[in-house]
LOBANU-487101 format. One record per residue (C-alpha): z, x, y negated; residue in three letters. Coordinates in steps of 0.05 Angstrom, whole numbers. Layout:
residues N
(rec (Z,X,Y),Ala)
...
END
This chain:
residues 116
(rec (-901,-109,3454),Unk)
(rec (-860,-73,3497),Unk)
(rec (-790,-60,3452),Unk)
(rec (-838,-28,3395),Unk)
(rec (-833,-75,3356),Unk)
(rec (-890,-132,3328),Unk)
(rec (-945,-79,3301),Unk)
(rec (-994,-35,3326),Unk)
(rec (-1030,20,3300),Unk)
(rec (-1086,-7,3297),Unk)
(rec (-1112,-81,3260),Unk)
(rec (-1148,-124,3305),Unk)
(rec (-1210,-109,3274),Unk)
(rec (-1197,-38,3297),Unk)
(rec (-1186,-61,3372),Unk)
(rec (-1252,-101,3377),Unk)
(rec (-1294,-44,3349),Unk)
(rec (-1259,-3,3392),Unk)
(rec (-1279,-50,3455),Unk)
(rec (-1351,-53,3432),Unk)
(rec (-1361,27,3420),Unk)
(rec (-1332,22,3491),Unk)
(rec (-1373,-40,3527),Unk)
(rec (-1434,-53,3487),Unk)
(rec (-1450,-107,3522),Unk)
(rec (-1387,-147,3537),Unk)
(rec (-1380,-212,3511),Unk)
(rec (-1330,-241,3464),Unk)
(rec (-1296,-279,3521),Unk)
(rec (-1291,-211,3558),Unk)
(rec (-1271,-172,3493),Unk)
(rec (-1215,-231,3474),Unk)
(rec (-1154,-209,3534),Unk)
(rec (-1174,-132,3535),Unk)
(rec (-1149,-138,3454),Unk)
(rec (-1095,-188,3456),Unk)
(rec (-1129,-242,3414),Unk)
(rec (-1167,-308,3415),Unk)
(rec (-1240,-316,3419),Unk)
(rec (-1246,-355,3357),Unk)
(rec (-1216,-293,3324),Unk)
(rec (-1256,-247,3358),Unk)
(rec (-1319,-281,3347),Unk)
(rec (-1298,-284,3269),Unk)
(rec (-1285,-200,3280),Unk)
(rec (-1353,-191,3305),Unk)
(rec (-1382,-229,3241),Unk)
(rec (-1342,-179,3190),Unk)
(rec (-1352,-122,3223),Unk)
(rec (-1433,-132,3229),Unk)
(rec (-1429,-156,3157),Unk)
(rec (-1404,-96,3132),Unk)
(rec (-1449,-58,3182),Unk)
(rec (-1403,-24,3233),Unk)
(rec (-1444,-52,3288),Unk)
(rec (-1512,-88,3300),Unk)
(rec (-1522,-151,3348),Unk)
(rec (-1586,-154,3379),Unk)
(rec (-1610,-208,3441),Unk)
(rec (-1626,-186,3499),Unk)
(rec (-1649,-242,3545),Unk)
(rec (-1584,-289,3543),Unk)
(rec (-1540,-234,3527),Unk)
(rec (-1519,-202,3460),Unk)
(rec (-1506,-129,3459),Unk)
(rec (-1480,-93,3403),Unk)
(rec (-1499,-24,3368),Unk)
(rec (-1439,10,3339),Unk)
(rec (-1457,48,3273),Unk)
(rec (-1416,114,3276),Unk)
(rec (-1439,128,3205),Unk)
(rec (-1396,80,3171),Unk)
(rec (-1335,96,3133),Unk)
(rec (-1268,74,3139),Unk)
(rec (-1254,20,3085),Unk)
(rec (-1180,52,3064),Unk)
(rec (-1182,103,3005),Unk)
(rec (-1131,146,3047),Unk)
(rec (-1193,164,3095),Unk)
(rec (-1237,171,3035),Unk)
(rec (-1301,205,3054),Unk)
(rec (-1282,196,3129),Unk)
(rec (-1331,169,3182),Unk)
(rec (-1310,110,3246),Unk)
(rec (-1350,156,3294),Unk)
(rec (-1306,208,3309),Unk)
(rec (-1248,160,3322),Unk)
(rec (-1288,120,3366),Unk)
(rec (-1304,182,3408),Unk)
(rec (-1245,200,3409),Unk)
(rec (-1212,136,3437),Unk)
(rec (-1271,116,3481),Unk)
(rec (-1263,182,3517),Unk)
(rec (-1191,177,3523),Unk)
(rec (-1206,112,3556),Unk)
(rec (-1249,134,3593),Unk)
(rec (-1206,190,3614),Unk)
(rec (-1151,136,3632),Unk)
(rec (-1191,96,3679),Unk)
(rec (-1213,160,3721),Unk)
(rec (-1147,175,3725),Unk)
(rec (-1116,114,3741),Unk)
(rec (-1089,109,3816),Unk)
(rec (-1125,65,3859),Unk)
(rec (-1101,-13,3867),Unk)
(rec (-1058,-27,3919),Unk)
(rec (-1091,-49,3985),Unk)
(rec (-1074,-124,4001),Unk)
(rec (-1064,-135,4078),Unk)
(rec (-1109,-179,4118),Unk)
(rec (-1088,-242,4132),Unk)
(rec (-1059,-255,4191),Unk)
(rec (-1107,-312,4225),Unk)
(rec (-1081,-352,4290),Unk)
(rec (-1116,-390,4339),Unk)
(rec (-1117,-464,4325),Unk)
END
C-alpha cells in the first residue's frame, strides 16, 4: 500500500469478481498478481463466489471461463436490496477507460550488436 495504510476498499473477494466481470476467461494464475493475492486464495474465492452464485464456471476445451451474474445482491444489510451489476459496470468501464488512456510503454533501444 502506498502510505494508505493496510486496507482497501474493497475485500478480496471483491477484487477477484471484479477481475472476472473484467476477463472472463483469465485464469486463476493470471487473476492471482492483478489482485495482490495467492492462487490458493484465489482459487478458494472462485469456489465462494460460484457457491453463492455471483458467477458460473463452465469448460471450454481446456479452459474455464466464468459468467458473472449481475443479478446478485450484495451480502451486507447496508446495500440491502442493492444489485453487484451496476458496480461491476461501473469499475470495469473505468478500467477500461484507464487502459485507453494509459500512455504508451517506453520504447527499449536496440541492442547494440558488434562484429565478432
Amino acid at each position: 500500500m502506498e502510505d494508505g495504510g493496510q486496507w482497501t476498499l474493497l475485500t478480496g473477494h471483491g477484487h477477484v469478481l471484479v477481475e472476472i466481470a473484467r476477463n472472463p476467461e483469465a485464469r486463476i494464475r493470471d487473476i492471482s498478481p492483478v489482485v495482490g493475492l495467492t492462487e490458493r486464495t484465489v482459487q478458494a474465492i472462485v469456489t465462494d463466489l460460484e457457491a453463492e452464485g455471483y458467477i458460473t464456471r463452465a469448460r471450454v476445451g481446456r479452459r474455464t471461463r466464468y459468467t458473472v451474474n449481475p443479478g446478485n445482491p450484495f451480502r451486507h444489510r447496508a446495500q440491502e436490496g442493492l444489485r453487484v451489476g451496476p458496480l461491476l459496470d461501473l469499475l470495469t468501464a473505468m478500467a477500461d477507460t484507464d487502459a485507453a488512456e494509459a500512455p504508451p510503454a517506453p520504447r527499449r533501444k536496440p541492442a547494440r550488436r558488434f562484429p565478432a
